[in-house]
C-alpha positions as CSV (number, residue, x, y, z in Angstrom):
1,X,0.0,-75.8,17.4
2,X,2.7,-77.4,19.7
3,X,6.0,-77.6,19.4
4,X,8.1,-80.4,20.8
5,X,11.9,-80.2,21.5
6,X,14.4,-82.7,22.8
7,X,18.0,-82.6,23.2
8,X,20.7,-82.7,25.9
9,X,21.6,-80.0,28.2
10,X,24.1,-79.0,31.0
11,X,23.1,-78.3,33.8
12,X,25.2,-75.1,34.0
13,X,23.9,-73.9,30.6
14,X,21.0,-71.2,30.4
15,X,17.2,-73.0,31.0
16,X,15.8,-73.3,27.7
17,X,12.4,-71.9,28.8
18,X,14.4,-68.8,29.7
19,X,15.1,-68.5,26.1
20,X,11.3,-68.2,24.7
21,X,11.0,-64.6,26.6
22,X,11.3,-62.0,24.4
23,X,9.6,-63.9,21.7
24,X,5.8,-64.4,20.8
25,X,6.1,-68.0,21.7
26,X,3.8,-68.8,24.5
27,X,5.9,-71.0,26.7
28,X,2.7,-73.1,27.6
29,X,2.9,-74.9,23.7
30,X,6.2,-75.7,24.1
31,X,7.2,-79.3,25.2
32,X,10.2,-80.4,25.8
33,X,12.7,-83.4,27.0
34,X,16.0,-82.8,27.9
35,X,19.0,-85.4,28.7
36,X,21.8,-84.5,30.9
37,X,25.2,-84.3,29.9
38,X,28.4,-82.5,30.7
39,X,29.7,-80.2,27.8
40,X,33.1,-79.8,27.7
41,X,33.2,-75.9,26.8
42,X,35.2,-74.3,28.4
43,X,33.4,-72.0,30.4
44,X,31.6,-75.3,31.7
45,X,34.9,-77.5,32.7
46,X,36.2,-74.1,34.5
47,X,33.2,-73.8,36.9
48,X,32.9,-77.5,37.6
49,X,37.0,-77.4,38.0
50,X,36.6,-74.4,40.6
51,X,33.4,-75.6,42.3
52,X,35.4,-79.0,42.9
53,X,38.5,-77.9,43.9
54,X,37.6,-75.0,45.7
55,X,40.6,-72.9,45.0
56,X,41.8,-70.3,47.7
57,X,41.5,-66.4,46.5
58,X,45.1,-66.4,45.7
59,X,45.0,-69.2,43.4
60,X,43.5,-68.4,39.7
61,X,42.3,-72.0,37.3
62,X,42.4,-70.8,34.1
63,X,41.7,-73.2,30.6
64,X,44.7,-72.7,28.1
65,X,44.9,-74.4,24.5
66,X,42.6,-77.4,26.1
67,X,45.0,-77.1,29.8
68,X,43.9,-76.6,32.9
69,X,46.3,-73.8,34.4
70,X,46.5,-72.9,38.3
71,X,48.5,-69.8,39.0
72,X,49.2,-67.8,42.4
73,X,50.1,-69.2,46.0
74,X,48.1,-71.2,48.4
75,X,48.9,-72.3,51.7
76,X,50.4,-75.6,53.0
77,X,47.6,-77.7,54.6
């Protein structure tokens, strides 16, 4: 048989195919449709955060009870 899966997905999450190795599933019977979304984990909203911002080395972005949280010293530009 087949198996058909649909769902959303983040674009920073792990690829769902990656998650059939390991398992007697042959990747070729499974179908799937994925729609994009941003999840608002915090793992997620970090990375975006940091990728946006680009933070300099001396400057930590950290995710506290739901706040974002810069700490350290950056230069005046």
């Amino acid at each position: 048989g087949q198996f058909y899966i649909a769902g959303l997905r983040d674009p920073l999450a792990a690829d769902p195919q990656s998650l059939l190795s390991g398992t007697q599933v042959d990747p070729a019977r499974v179908h799937s449709q994925w729609q994009f979304y941003q999840s608002l984990e915090p793992e997620f909203v970090l990375k975006r955060l940091t990728e946006s911002l680009t933070p300099p080395k001396s400057v930590r972005l950290s995710i506290v009870n739901d706040r974002i949280i810069a700490e350290g010293e950056a230069p005046d530009t």
